[in-house]
N, C-alpha and C positions, 0 to 999 in steps of 0.2 A: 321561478327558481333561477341565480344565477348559473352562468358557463362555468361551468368546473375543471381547473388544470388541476390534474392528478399528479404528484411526482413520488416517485418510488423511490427512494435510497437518499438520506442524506451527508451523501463525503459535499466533495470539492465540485461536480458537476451538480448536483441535487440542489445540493441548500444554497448555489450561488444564484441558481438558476431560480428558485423560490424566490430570492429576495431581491432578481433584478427585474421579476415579474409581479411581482406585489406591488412596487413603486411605481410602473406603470400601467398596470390592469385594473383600471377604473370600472366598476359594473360587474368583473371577474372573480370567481373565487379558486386563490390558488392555495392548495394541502399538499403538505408536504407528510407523507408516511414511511417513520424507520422504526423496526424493531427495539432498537436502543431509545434512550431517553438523553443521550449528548452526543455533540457536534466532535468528532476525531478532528484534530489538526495534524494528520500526519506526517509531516516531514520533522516534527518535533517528536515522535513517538522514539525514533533512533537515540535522543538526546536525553530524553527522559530514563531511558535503559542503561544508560552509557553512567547516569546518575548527577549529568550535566544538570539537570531541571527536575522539576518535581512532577511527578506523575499525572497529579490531581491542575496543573497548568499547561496541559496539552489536551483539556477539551471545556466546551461552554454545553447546558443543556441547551435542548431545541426552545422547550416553552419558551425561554428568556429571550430565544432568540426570534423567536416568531411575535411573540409581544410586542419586543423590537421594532419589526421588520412589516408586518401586518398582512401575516400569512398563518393560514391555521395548521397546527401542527396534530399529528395524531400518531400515538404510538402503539404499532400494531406490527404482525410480520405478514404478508403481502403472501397468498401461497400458490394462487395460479390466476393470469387474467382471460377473462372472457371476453371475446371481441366481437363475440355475436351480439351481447348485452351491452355490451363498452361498460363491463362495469370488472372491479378487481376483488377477488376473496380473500379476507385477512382473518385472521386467529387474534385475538386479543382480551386481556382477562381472562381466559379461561373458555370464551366463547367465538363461533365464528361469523362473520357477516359479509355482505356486500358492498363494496365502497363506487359508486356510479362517477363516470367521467365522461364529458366532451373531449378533453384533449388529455393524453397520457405520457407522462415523460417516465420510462423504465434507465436507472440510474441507481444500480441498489448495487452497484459495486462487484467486485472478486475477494477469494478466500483462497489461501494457502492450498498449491496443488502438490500432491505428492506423488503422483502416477501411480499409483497401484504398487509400490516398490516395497516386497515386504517389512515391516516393521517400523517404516518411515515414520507414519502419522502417532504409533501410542510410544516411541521410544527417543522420539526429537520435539523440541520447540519451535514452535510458528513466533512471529512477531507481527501482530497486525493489530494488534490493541492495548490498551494500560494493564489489562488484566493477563494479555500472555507475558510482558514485559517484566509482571510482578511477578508471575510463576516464575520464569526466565531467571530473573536475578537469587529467588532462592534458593531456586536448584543449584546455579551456581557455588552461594554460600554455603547449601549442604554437602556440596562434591568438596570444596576445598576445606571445610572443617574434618573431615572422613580423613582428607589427604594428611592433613596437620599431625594427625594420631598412628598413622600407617608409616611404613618404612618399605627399602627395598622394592621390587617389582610392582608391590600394589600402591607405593606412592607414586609410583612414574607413571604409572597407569590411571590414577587418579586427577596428576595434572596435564593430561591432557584432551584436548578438547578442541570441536570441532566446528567449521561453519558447510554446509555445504549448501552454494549458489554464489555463483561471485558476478552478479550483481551488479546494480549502487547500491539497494538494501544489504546484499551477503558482505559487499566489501565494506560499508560504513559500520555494518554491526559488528565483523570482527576488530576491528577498533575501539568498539563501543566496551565490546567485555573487558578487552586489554582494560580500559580506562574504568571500568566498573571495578575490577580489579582494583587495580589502583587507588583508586579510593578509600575501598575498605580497608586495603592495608593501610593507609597512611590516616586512616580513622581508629584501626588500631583492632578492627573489629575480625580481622581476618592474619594471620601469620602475615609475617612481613617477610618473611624467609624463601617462602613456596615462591616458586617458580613455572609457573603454568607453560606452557605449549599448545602452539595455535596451530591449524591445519584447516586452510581455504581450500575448498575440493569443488570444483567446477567441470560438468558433464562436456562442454563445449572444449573445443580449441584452443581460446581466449580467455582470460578474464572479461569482463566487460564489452560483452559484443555488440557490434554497432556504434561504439564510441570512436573518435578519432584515435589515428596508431602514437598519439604522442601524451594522450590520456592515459592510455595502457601503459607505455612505458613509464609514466611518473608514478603511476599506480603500483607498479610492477617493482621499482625501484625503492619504494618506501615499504613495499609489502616484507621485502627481501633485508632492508634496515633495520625494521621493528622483529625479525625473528619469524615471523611466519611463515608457515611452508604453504606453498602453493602447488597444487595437483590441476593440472588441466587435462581433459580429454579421459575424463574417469565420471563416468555415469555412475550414480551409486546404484547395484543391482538388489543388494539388501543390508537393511540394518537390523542388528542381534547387538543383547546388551552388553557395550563398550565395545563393538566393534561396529565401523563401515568397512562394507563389501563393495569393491567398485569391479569397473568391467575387465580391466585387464588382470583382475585375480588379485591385488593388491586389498590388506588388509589397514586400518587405521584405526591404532584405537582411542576410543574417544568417551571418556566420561560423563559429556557434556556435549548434546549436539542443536544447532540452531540450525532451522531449513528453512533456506530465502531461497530455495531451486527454481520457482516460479509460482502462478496464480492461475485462476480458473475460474468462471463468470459464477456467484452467489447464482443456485438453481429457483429457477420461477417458471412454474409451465404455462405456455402461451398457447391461450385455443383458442380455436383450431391453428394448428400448426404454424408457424412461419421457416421461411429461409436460414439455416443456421450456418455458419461459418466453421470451419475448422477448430476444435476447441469447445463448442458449443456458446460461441458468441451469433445473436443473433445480427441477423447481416442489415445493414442500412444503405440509405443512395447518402448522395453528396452532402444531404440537408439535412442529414440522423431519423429521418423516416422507416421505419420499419411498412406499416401503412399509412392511409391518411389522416388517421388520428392519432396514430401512436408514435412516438419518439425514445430514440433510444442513445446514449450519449453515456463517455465516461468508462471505466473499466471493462464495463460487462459489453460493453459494444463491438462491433467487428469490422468495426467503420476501417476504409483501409484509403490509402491516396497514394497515387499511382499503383495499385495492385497491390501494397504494401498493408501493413496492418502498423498505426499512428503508435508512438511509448506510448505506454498504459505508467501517467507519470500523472505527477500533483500539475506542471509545468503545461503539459499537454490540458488538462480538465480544466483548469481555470483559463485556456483558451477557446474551450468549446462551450461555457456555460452562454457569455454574452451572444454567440452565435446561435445557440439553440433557444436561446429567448427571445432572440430576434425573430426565427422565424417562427417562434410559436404565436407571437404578435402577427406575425404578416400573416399567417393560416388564418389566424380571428379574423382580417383586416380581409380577406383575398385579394392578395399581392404577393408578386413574386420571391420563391425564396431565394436565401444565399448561400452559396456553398461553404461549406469547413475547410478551409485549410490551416492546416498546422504549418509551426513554424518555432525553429528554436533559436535563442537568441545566444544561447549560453547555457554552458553548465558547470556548476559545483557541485563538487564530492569531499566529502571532510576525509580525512586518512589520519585519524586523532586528532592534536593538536597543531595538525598541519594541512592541506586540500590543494585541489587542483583546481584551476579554473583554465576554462576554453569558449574561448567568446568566437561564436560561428562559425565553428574550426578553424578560425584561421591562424588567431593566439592561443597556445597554448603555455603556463606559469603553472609552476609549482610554488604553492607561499603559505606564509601563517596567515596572513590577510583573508586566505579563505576560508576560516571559519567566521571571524566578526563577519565578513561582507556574509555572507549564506546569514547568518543569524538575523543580520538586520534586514536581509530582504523580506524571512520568513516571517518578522517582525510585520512589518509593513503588511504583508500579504494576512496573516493574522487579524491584524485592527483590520483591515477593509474586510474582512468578512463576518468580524464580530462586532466590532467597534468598540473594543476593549486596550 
């Protein structure tokens, strides 16, 4: 029987890591297992909502892609690994089974975290896939048809609406609806009259923590152009329907609410137990090793350099795939691994039909050029993982 790489989760670390292990694992067989049946290209998920791009062109299935690529794909949901057996139990069709590995790459990604904050999870929308994207935008269409028909207190009440997390996902998506908007009015399909109001609510300090302070300020400066109110240092305590509750007692009401607050590692229970990190990421060394045969890389990871915990970004995974296939090579090989380090070259953030770019914090531009540039990178970034 060949060596079996097991990989769990197909995002940005899974399925790059599948296919840069396929092309060279001669003798090897490497599976890739997601509960889904297509490949998310995430950074297009924002643009698909915004109604930039079509839905149905922000993902490739796996089979095609593993036909492709010459890796076997199996669609199952993954529900605890044994590490006694080195084998993983998955649910599939209906029934459950064991899936045996030599080597294990856990990469099954994160899910919208809500903290516990009452009413967060059944009275807001997540954005992490085509299908919330497409709830997302009805809901909207039904709040502004409601609004069209109403007058007075409950029409103001109806056009407003809320993001809370600011983000790069909270801050690009409240753009995103402006422009969803938009559309439909000048589609004809929605009043062209209404006038919606937007409200960014961020639990932190800052907008965008962690970014350079000249990001923020262009951020900050077009947020304040386009109309939008921006609320920092407001933890939302509870959401009740059409309103947020934040921490200093402040009310917002909100018809319409999108929560990019943050993520939390997709649950997989690992037996017997391993090292978990703060958040319930399990903890890795330099080399994404959980132990000597297991690897663990990509959202759900707690991989951290200098004491720090790495963005959990599209930009970050597609740096850590070629290095985790590397050393899953050198473990086959016994040879030295090599460590992760991350590293950012730049960043874009669209802010509608306008964005910021900051190239290794040292330039910081505000311009329209950062949407085309962002398009065509993820263009690029796109075909080399699908080769479409």
């Amino acid at each position: 029987m060949k060596t079996r790489i097991l990989i769990i989760g197909g995002g940005f670390v899974g399925l790059r890591t599948a296919q840069l292990l396929s092309r060279q694992c001669n003798g090897y067989e490497v599976m890739l297992v997601d509960k889904k049946r297509e490949f998310l290209f995430t950074p297009w998920l924002v643009d698909a909502f915004a109604g930039e791009m079509k839905l149905e062109n922000v993902t490739v299935e796996f089979p095609e892609l593993a036909k492709q690529d010459g890796f076997t794909f199996l669609q199952a949901e993954a529900l605890y690994v044994n590490r006694n057996t080195k084998a993983v139990h998955v649910s599939r069709n209906g029934a459950e089974e064991d899936v045996p590995y030599d080597l294990l790459v856990l990469s099954h990604g994160a899910r919208t975290c809500y903290y516990d904050i009452p009413g967060a999870q059944e009275l807001s929308y997540p954005l992490k896939n085509p299908k919330d994207a497409e709830r997302a935008q009805n809901a909207i269409l039904d709040v502004l048809a409601r609004a069209s028909k109403a007058s007075g207190a409950e029409r103001e009440r109806l056009l407003s609406m809320a993001v809370v997390g600011a983000g790069p996902t909270g801050i690009e998506s409240v753009f995103a609806i402006k422009q969803f908007i938009n559309h439909q009015q000048k589609a004809g399909k929605i009043d062209a009259e209404l006038k919606p109001r937007f409200h960014l609510i961020q639990g932190a300090p800052q907008i965008l923590p962690g970014f350079p302070d000249s990001v923020v300020r262009h951020a900050n400066t077009e947020l304040d152009r386009q109309g939008i109110q921006t609320l920092t240092g407001e933890a939302v305590t509870k959401v009740e329907p059409g309103v947020i509750h934040t921490v200093s007692g402040k009310t917002i009401p909100a018809s319409f609410i999108l929560w990019s607050a943050g993520i939390e590692p997709c649950p997989i229970d690992i037996r017997p137990p391993v090292v978990m990190e703060r958040g319930g990421y399990p903890a890795v060394d330099n080399y994404f090793r959980i132990d000597p045969s297991i690897f663990c890389a990509g959202d759900v990871s707690g991989f951290r350099m200098k004491g720090a915990p790495v963005p959990k970004t599209a930009q970050t995974a597609m740096q850590m795939a070629p290095v985790l296939a590397g050393n899953i090579l050198r473990t086959l090989a016994g040879k030295k691994l090599k460590p992760f380090r991350a590293g950012q070259k730049g960043v874009v953030i669209t802010l509608g039909d306008t964005g910021v770019i900051s190239l290794k914090h040292a330039l910081t531009i505000k311009t329209k050029l950062a949407v085309p540039l962002r398009n065509a990178f993820y263009l690029l970034r796109f075909k080399q993982m699908t080769r479409r």
